[in-house]
MMTF fields as JSON, N, C-alpha, C and O atoms, coordinates in Angstrom:
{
  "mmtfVersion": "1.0.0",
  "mmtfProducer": "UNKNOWN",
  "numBonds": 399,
  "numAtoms": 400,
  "numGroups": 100,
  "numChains": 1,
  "numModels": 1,
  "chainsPerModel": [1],
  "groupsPerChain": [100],
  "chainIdList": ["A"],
  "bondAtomList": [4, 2, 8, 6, 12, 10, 16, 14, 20, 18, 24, 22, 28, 26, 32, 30, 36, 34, 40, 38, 44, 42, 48, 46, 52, 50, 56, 54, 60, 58, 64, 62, 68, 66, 72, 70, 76, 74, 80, 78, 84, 82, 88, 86, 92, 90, 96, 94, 100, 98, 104, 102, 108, 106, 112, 110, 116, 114, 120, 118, 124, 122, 128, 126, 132, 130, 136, 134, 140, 138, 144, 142, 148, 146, 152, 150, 156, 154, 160, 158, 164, 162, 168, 166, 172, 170, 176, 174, 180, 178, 184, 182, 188, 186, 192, 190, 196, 194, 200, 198, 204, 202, 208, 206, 212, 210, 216, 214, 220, 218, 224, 222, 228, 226, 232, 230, 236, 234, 240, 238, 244, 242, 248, 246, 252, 250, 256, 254, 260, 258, 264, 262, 268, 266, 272, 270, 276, 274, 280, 278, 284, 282, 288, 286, 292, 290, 296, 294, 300, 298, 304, 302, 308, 306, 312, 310, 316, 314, 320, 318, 324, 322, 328, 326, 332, 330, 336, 334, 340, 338, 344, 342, 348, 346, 352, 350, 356, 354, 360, 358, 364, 362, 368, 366, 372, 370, 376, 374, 380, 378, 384, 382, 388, 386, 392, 390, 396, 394],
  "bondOrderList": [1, 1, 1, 1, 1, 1, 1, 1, 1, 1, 1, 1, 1, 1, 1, 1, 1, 1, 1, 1, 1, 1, 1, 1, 1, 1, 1, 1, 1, 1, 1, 1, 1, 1, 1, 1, 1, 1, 1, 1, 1, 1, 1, 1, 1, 1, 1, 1, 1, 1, 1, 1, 1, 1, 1, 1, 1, 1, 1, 1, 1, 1, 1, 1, 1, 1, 1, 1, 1, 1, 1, 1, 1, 1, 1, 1, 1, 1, 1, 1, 1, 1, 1, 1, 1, 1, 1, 1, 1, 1, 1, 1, 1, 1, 1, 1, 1, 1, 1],
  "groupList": [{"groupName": "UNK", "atomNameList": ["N", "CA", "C", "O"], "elementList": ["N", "C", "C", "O"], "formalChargeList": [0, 0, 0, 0], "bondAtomList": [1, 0, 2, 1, 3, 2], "bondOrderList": [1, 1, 2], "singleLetterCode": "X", "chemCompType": "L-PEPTIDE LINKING"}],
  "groupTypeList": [0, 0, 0, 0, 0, 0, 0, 0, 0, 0, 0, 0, 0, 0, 0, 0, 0, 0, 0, 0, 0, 0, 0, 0, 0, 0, 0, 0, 0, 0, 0, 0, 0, 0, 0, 0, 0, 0, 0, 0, 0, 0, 0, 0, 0, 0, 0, 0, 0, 0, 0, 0, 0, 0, 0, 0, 0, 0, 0, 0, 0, 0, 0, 0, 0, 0, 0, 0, 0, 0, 0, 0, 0, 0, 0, 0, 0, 0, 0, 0, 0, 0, 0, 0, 0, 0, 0, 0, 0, 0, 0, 0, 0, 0, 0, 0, 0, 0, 0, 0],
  "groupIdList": [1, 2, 3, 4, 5, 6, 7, 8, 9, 10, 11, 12, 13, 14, 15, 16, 17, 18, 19, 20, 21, 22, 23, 24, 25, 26, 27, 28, 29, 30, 31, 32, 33, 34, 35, 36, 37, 38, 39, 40, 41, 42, 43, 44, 45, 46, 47, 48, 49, 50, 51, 52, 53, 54, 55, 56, 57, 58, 59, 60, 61, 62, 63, 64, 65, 66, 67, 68, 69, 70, 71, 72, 73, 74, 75, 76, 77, 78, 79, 80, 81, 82, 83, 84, 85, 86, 87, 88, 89, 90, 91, 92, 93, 94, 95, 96, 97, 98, 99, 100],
  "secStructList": [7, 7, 7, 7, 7, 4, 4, 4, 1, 7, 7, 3, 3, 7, 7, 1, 6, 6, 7, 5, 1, 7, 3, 3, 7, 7, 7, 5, 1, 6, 6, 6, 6, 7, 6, 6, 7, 7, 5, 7, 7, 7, 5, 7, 6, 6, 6, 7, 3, 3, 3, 3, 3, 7, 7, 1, 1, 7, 3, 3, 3, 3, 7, 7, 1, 1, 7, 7, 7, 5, 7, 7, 6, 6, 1, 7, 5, 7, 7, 7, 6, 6, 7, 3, 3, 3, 3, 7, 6, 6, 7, 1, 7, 3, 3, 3, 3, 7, 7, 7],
  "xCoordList": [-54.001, -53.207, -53.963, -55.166, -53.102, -53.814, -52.637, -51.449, -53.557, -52.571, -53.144, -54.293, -52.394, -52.388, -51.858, -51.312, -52.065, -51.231, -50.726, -51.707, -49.838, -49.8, -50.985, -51.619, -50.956, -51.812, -53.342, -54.187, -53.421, -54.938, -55.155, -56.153, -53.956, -53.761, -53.989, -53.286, -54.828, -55.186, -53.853, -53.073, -53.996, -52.45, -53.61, -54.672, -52.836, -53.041, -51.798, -50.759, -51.85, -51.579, -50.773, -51.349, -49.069, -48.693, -48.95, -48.85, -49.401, -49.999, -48.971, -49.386, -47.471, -46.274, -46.452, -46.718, -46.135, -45.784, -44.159, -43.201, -44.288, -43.171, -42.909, -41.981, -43.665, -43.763, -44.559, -45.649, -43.682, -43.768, -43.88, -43.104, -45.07, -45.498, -45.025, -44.552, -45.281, -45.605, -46.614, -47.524, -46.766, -47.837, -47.629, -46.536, -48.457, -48.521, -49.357, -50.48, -48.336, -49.538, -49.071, -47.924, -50.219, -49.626, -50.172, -51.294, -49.457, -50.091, -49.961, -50.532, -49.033, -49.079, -49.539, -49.132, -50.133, -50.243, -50.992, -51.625, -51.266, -52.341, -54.114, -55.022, -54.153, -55.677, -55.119, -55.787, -54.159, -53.565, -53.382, -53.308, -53.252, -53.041, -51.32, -50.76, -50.767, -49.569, -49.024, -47.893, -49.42, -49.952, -48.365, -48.369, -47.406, -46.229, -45.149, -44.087, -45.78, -44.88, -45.777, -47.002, -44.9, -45.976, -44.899, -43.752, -45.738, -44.73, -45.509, -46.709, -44.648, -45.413, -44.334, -43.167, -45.126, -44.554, -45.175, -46.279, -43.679, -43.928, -43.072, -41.957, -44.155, -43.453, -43.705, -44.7, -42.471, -41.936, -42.063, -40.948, -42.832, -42.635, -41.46, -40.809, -41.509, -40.516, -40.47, -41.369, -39.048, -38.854, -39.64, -40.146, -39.957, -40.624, -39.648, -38.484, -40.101, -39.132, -40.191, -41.34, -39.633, -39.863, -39.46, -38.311, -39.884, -39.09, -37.786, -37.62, -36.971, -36.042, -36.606, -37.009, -36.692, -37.985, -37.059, -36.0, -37.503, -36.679, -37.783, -38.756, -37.676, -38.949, -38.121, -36.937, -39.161, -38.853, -38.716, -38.625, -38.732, -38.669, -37.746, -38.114, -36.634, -35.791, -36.344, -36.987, -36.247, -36.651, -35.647, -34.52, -36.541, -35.194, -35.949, -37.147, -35.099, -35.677, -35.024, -33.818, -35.924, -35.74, -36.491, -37.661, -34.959, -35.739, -36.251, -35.312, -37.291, -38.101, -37.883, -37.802, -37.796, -37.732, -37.447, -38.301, -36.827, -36.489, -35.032, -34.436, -34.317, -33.192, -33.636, -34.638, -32.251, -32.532, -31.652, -30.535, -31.669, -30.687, -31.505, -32.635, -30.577, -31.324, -30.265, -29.182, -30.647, -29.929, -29.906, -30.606, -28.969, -28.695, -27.014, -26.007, -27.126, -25.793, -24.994, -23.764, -25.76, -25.389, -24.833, -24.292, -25.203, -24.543, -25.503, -26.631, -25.322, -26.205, -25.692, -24.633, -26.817, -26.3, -27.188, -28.262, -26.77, -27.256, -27.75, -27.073, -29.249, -29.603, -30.427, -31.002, -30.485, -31.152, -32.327, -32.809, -32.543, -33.672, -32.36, -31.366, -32.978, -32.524, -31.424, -30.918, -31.143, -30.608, -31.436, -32.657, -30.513, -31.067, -30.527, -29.349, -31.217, -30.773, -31.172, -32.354, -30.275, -31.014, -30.981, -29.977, -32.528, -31.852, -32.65, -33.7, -31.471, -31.893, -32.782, -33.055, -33.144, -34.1, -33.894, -33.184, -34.645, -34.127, -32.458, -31.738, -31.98, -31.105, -30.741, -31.278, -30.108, -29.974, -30.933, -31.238, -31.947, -32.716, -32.588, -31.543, -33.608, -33.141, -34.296, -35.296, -33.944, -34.614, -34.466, -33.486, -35.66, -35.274, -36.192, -37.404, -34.965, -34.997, -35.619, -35.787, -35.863, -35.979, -35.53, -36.023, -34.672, -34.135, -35.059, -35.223, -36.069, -36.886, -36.314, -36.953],
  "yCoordList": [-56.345, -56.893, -56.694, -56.929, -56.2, -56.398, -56.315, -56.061, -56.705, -57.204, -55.885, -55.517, -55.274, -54.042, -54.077, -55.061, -53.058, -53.186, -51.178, -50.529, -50.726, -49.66, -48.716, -47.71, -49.416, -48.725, -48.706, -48.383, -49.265, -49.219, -47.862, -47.143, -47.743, -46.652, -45.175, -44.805, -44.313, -43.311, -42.059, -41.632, -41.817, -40.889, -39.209, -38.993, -38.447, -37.153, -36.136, -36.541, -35.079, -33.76, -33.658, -33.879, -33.216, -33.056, -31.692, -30.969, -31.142, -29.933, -28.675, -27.599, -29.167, -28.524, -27.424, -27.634, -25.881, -24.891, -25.325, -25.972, -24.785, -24.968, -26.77, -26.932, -27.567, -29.024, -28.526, -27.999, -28.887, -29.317, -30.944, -31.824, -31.118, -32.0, -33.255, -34.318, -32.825, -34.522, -34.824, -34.022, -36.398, -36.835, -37.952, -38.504, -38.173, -38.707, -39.534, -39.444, -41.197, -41.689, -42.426, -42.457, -42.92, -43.775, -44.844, -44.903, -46.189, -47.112, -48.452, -49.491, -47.661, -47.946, -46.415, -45.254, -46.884, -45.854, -45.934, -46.989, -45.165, -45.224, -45.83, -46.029, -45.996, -46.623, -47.998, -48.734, -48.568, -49.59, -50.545, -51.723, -49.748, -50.085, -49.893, -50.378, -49.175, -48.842, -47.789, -47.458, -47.238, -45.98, -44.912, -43.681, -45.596, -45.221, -44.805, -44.187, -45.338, -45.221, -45.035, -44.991, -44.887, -44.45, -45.193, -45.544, -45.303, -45.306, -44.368, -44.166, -43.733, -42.805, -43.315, -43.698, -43.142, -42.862, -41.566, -41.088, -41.301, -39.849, -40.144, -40.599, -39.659, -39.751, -38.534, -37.808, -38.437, -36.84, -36.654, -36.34, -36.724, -36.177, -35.083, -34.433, -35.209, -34.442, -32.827, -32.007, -32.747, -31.442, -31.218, -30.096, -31.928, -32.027, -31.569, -31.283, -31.496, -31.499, -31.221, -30.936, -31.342, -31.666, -29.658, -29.377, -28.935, -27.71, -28.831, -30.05, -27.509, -27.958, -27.779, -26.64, -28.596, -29.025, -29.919, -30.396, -30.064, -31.271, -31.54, -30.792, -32.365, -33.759, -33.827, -33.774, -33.94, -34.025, -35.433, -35.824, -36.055, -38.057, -38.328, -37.832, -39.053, -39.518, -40.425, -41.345, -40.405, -41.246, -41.598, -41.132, -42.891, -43.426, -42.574, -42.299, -42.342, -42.337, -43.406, -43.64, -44.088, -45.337, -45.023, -44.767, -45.191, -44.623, -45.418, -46.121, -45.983, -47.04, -46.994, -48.032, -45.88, -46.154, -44.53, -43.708, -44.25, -42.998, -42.77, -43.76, -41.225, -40.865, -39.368, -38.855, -38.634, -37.365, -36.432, -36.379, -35.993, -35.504, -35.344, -34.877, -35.888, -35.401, -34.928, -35.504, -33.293, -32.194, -32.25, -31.466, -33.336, -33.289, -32.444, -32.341, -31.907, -31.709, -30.742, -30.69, -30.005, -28.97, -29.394, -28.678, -31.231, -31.419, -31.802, -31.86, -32.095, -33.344, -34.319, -34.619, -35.282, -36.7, -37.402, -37.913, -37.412, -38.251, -39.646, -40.348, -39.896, -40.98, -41.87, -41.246, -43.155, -43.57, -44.77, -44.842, -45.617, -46.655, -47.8, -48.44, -47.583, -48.955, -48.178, -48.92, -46.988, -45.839, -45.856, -45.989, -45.688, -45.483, -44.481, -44.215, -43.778, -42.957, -42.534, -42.378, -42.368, -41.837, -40.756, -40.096, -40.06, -38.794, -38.92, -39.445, -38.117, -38.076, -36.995, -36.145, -36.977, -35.936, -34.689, -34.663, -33.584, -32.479, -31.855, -31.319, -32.028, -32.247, -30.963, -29.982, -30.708, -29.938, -30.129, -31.314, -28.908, -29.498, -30.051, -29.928, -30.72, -32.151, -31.557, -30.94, -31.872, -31.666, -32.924, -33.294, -33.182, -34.114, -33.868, -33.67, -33.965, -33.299, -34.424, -35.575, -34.109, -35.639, -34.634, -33.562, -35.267, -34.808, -35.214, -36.429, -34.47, -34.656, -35.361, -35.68],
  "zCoordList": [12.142, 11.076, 9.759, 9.648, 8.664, 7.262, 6.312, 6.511, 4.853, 3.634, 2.984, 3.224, 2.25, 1.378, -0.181, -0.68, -0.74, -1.558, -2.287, -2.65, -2.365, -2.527, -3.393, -3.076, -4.422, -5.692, -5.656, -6.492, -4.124, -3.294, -2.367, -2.321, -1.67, -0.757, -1.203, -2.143, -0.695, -1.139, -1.256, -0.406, -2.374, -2.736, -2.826, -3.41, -2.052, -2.035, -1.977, -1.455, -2.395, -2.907, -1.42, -0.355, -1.546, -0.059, 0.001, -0.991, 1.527, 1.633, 2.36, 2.792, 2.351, 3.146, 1.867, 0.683, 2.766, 2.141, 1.06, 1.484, -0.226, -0.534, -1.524, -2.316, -1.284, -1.755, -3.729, -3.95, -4.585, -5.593, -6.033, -5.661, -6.939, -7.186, -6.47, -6.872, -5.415, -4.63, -4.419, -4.206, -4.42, -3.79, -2.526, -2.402, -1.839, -0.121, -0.24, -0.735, 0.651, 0.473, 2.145, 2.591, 2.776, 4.247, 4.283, 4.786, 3.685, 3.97, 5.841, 6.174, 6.409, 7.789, 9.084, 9.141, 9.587, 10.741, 11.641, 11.616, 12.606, 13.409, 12.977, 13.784, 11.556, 11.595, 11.593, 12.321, 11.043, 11.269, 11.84, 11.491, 13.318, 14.692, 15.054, 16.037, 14.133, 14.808, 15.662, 15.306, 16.553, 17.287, 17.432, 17.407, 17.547, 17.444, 16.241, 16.324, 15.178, 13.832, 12.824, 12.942, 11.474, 10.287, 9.586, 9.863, 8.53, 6.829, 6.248, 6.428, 5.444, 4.191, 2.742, 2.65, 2.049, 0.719, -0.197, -0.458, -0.526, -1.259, -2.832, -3.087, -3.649, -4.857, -5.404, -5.408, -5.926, -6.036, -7.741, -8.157, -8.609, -10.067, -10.172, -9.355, -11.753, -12.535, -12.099, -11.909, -12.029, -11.334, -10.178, -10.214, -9.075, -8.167, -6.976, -7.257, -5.658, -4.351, -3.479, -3.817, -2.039, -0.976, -0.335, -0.673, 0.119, 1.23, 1.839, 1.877, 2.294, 3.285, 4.784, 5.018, 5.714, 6.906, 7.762, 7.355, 8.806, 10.027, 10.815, 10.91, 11.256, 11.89, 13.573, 13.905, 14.2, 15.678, 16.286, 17.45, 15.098, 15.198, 13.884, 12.819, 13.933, 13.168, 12.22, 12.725, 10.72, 9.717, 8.675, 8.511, 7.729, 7.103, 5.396, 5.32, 4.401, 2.987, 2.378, 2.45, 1.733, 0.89, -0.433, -0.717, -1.344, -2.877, -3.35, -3.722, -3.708, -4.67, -6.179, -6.835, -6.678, -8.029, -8.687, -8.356, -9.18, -10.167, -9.515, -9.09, -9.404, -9.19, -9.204, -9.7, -8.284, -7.608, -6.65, -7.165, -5.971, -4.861, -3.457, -3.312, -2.417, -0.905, -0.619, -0.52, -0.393, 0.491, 1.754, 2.396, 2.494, 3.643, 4.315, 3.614, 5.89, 6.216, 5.194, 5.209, 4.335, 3.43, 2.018, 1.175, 1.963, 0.683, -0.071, 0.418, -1.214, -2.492, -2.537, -3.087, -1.613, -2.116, -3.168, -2.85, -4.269, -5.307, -4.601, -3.849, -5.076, -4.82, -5.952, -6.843, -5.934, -7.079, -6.442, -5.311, -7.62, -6.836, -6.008, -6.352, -5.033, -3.805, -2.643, -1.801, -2.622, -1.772, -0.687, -0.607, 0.209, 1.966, 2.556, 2.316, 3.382, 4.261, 5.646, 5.951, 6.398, 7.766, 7.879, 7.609, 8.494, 8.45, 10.369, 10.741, 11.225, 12.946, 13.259, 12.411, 14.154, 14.264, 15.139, 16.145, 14.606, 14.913, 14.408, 15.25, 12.865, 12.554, 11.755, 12.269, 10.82, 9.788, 9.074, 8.943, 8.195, 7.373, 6.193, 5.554, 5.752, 4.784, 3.779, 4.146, 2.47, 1.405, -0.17, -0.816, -0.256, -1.478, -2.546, -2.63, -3.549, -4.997, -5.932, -5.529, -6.885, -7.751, -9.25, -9.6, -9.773, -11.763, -12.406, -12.293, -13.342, -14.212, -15.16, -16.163]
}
């Protein structure tokens, strides 16, 4: 068990071929003691994005704060702060945009 706080958590450079200015940060995971799950947070700067990629484990995106597009299922869904999404796994690939 522990108390955190984001702006403690070490933020690094995401290293996916194709990833514009993001940065990665995990403040749950396996050092944690959660051996099964993660959280990450990714914050995506101006004119930033994510590749289009699919995950072999289903995850949620939860926007915290700015506005953008996630290219899911071949569309743009505009998303802003407090937006949720599921995306299943092994799916169509998913890509998220952020509007400078």
């Amino acid at each position: 068990m522990f108390v955190d706080n984001l702006k403690f958590i070490k933020r690094m450079p995401m290293d996916m071929p194709g990833a514009v200015n993001v940065i990665k940060q995990v403040p749950v995971g396996n050092a944690e003691g959660w051996e099964d799950h993660v959280m990450r947070v990714f914050t995506i700067s101006d004119m930033g994005n994510t590749p289009k990629h699919t995950h072999d484990w289903p995850h949620i995106n939860y926007i915290i704060k700015g506005e953008g597009l996630l290219h899911m299922d071949g569309k743009d869904h505009p998303v802003e702060e407090g937006s949720v999404a599921f995306v299943p796994s092994g799916g169509a690939p998913v890509q998220e945009l952020y509007k400078g």
